[in-house]
C-alpha positions in Angstrom: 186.0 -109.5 36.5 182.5 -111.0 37.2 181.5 -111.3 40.4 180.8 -115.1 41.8 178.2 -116.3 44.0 179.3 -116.3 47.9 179.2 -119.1 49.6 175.9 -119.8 50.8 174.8 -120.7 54.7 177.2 -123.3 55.6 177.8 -124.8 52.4 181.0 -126.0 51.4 182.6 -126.2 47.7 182.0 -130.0 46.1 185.4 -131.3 47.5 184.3 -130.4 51.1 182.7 -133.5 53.8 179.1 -133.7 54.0 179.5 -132.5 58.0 181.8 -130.0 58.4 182.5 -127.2 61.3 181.2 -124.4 59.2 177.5 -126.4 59.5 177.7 -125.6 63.7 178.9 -122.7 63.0 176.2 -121.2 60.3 174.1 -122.4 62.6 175.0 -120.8 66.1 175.8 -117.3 64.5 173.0 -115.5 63.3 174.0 -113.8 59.9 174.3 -110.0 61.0 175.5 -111.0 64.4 179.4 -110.4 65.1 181.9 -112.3 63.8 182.7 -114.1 66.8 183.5 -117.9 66.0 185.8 -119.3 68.9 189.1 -120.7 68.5 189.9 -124.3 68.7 190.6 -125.8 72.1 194.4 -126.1 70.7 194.8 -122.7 72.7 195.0 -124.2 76.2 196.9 -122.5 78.8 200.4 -124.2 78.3 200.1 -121.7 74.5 202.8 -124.0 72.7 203.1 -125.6 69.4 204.8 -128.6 68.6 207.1 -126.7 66.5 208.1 -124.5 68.7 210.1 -127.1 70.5 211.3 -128.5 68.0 212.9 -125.6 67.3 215.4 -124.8 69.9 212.3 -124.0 72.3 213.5 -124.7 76.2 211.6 -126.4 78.5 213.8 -124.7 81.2 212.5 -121.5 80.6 213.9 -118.7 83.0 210.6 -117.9 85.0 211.5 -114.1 85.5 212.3 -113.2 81.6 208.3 -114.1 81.2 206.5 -112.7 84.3 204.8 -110.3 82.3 203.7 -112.4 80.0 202.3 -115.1 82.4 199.9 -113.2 84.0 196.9 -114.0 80.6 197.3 -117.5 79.5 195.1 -118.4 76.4 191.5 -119.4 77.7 189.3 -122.4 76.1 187.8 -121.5 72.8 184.2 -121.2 73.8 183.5 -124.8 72.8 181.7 -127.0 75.1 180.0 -130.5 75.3 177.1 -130.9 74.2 174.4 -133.8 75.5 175.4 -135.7 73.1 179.0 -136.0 73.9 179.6 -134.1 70.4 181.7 -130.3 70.7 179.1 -127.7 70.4 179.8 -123.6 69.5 178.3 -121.7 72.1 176.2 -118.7 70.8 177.3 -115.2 70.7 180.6 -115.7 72.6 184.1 -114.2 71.9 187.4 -116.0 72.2 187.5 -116.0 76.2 183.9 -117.7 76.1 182.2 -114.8 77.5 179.1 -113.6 76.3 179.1 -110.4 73.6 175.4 -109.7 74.2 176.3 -109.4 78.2 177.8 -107.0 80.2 181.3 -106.1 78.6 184.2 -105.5 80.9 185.0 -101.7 81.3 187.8 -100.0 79.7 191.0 -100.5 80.8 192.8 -97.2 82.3 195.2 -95.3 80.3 197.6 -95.9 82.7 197.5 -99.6 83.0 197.7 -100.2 79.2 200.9 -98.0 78.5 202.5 -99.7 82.0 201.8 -103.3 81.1 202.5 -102.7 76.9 205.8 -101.5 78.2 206.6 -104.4 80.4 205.3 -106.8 77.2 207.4 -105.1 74.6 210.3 -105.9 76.8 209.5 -109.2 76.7 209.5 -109.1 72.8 212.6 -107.8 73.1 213.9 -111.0 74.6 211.8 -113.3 72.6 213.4 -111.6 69.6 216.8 -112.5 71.2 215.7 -115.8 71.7 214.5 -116.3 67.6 218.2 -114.9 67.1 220.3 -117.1 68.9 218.1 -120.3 68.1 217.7 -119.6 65.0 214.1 -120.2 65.1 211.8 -119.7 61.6 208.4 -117.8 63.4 205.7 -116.9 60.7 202.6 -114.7 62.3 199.4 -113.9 60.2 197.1 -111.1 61.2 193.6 -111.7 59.5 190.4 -110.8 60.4 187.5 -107.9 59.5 188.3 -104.8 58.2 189.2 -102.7 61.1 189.1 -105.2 63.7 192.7 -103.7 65.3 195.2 -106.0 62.6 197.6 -102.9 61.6 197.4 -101.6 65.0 198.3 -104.5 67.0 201.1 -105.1 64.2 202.8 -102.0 65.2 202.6 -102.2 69.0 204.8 -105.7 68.8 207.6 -104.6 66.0 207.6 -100.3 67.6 210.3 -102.0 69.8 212.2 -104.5 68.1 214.6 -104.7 65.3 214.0 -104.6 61.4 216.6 -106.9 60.7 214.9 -109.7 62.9 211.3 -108.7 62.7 209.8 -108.1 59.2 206.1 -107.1 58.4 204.9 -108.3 55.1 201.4 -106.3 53.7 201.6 -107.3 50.5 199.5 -105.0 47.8 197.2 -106.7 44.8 199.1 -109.6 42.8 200.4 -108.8 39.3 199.8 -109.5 35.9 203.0 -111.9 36.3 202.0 -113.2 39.5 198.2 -114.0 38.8 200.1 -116.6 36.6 202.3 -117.8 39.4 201.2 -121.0 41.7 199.0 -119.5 44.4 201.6 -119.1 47.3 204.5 -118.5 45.2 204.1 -114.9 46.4 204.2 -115.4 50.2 207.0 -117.8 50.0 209.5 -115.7 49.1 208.8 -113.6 51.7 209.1 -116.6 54.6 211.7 -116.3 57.5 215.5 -117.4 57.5 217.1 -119.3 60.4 216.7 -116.1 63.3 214.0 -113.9 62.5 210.3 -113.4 62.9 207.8 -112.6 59.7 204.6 -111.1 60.4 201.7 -111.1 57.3 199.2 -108.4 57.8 197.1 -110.4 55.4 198.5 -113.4 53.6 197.5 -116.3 51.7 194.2 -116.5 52.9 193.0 -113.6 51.1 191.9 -116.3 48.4 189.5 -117.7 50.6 188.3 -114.0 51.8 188.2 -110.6 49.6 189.2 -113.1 46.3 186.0 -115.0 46.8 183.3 -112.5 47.7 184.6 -110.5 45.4 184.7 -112.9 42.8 188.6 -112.2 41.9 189.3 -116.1 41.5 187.1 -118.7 40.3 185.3 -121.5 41.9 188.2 -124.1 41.0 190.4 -121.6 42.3 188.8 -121.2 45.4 188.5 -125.2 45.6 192.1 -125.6 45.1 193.1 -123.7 47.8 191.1 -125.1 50.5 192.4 -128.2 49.2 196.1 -127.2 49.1 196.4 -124.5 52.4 196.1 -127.2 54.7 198.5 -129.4 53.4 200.6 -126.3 52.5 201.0 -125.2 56.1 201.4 -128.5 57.4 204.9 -128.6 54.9 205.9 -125.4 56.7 205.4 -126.4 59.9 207.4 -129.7 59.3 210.2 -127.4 57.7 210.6 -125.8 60.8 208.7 -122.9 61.2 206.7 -121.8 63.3 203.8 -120.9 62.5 201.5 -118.7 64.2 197.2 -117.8 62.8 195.1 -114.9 64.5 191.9 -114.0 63.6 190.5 -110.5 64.8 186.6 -110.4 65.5 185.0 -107.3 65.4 181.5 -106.7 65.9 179.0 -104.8 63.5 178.2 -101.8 65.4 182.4 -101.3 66.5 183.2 -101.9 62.7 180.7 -99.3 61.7 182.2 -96.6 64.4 186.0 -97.1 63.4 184.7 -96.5 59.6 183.1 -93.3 60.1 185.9 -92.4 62.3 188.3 -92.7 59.6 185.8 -91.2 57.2 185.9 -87.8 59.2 189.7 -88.0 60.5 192.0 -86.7 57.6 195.3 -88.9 59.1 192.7 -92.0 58.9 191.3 -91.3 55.3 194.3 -93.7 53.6 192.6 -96.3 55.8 189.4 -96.6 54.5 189.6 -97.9 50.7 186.7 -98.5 48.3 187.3 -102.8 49.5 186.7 -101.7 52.6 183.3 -100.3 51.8 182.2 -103.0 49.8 183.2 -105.6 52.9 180.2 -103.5 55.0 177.7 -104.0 52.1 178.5 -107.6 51.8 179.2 -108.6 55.7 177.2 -111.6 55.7 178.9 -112.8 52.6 182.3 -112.5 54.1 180.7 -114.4 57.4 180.0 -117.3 55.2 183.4 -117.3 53.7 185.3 -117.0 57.2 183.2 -120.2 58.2 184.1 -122.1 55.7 187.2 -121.3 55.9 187.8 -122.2 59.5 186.3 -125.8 58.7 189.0 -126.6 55.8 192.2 -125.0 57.5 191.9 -124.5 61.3 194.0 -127.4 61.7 196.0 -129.1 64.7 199.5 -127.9 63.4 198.2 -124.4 63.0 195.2 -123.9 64.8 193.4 -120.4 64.2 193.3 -118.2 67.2 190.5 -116.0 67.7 190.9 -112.6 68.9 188.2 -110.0 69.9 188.8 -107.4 68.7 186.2 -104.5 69.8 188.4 -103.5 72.9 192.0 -102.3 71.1 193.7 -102.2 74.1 192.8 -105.1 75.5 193.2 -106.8 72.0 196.8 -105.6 72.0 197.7 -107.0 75.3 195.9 -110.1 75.0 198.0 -110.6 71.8 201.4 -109.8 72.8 200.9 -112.2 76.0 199.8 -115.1 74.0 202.4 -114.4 71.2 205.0 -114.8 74.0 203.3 -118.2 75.6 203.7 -119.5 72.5 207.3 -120.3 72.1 209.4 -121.2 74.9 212.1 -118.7 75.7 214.8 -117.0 78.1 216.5 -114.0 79.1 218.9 -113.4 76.9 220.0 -110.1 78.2 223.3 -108.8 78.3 225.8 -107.7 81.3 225.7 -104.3 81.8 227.5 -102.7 79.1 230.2 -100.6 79.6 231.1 -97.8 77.4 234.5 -97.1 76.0 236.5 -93.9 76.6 236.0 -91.3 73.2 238.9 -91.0 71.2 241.1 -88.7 71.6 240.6 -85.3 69.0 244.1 -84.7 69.2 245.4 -83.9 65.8 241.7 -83.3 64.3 240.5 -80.2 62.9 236.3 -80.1 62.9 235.8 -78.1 59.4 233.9 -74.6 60.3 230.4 -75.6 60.7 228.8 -72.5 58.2 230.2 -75.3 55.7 227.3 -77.3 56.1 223.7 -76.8 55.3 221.4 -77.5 57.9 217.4 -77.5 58.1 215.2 -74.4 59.5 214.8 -74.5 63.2 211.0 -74.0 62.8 210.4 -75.1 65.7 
């Protein structure tokens, strides 16, 4: 298929307002800097959507059944007034407002991470227990750069919960059939029931990403689904679920490491695809997109939230705490469980065991 023009600067397709937020944002973020554009402001400390209480969310939340989670709240998008009174994009910040160019905070200890993920994924646990027994509809979408920590993230929140509530969706390239379907007709299908949690690593956004730098839709494509996403989500949200947007920031130089990393690690090879080579030649093309982007679909009902994503570990964490702050929940465990006495084997002969074929003890 041809290849289309990128979106250029800040510009917008025709349908788009004359001043939009991709304008500040072209315009704060050099071109080969990171992709760094803050969050809204919707992620304030208190972390909840509307729809999360409205959907069997309590207010009375049992204080110890989050302690974990309570220690990171979500912090102020790096937006702040300007002279003007008007909301302003600070340069060269990350999500928590602090400056990428400046000193960066020092890794976190081994330790610590394994020690606090494990106090997090317990709290999942219960969150997942919570979704069950509400019957909540939660719908998370991982997108971001190539390599920014997505996949990686993914796995630390579903390693301990169940299959049958939590669901990742990675969906591979569309069809014949389905390049004839309505846009989203291929996500919906794959949308939550009444108790579980869906999470996209990628989703429909890829339209407004990889499809249009690499010119696999048109123009009016592209057009149509800035016009529809909006209004798309906002229909979902209104149905009842909850619906949850990240967006992983990486920076050049951390993208470029974790590339030749998986170029010269044979259990990382299957990471690295021929896309994912084209997104470093055409970085600044993808910036564009990703701006434009935010200025047609970060929206009040589903704000994106911005994650950095250059620390992993801290990436992970931060994550998993604001995942949790964002629907209201309680302990839901059980009573100590007490086990049954085994059956009795009285008239039960065990067949002689050379009967069965078992594997090598290799090891």
């Amino acid at each position: 298929m041809s290849e289309e023009k990128p979106v250029s600067g800040g510009e917008l397709p025709a349908s788009a307002p004359a001043s939009t937020a991709s304008d500040a944002v072209s315009q704060a973020v050099p071109p080969a800097a990171e992709d760094a554009v803050p969050a809204k402001a919707a992620a304030k400390a208190s972390g909840k959507q509307t729809s999360a209480k409205g959907n069997g969310g309590s207010s009375g939340q049992n204080a110890p059944a989050k302690k974990a989670a309570a220690k990171a709240k979500p912090q102020n998008g790096g937006k702040a007034k300007s002279d003007d009174g008007k909301t302003a994009v600070a340069e060269d910040t990350t999500a928590d407002g602090s400056a990428r160019n400046g000193t960066r905070k020092p890794p976190l200890k081994l330790k610590f991470y394994e020690e606090t993920l494990a106090k997090l994924q317990i709290e999942l646990v219960k969150l997942q227990e919570w979704i069950k027994f509400k019957k909540l509809k939660v719908v998370v979408l991982f997108e971001g750069r190539d390599a920014a920590g997505k996949g990686g993230t993914i796995k630390r929140i579903t390693e301990s919960l169940s299959p049958r509530v939590t669901r990742v969706v990675a969906l591979p390239a569309p069809t014949d059939r389905e390049q004839t379907q309505w846009y989203f007709q291929r996500y919906v299908q794959h949308l939550p029931a009444g108790g579980e949690m869906v999470l996209f690593d990628r989703s429909w956004y890829n339209r407004a990403g990889v499809e249009r730098v690499m010119g696999f839709c048109t123009d009016e494509e592209y057009r149509e689904f800035l016009r529809t996403c909006p209004e798309f989500e906002r229909m979902l949200v209104r149905s009842g679920i909850i619906l949850i947007k990240y967006w992983f920031s990486v920076s050049n130089e951390e993208q470029e490491r974790r590339f030749q990393k998986r170029i010269f690690h044979p259990e990382k090879h299957w990471k690295l695809s021929p896309m994912d080579l084209e997104s470093r030649a055409r970085w600044v093309e993808y910036s564009k997109a990703k701006d434009a982007m935010f200025a047609h679909t970060d929206i009040k009902q589903a704000p994106w939230y911005v994650v950095d994503g250059d620390d992993k570990k801290r990436a992970r964490l931060n994550v998993i705490t604001h995942l949790l702050n964002m629907i209201d929940y309680e302990d839901l465990t059980p009573e100590p469980i007490v086990l049954p006495p085994r059956q009795s084997e009285h008239g039960y002969v065990r067949p002689p065991i050379s009967d069965q074929t078992f594997i090598p003890e290799i090891y």
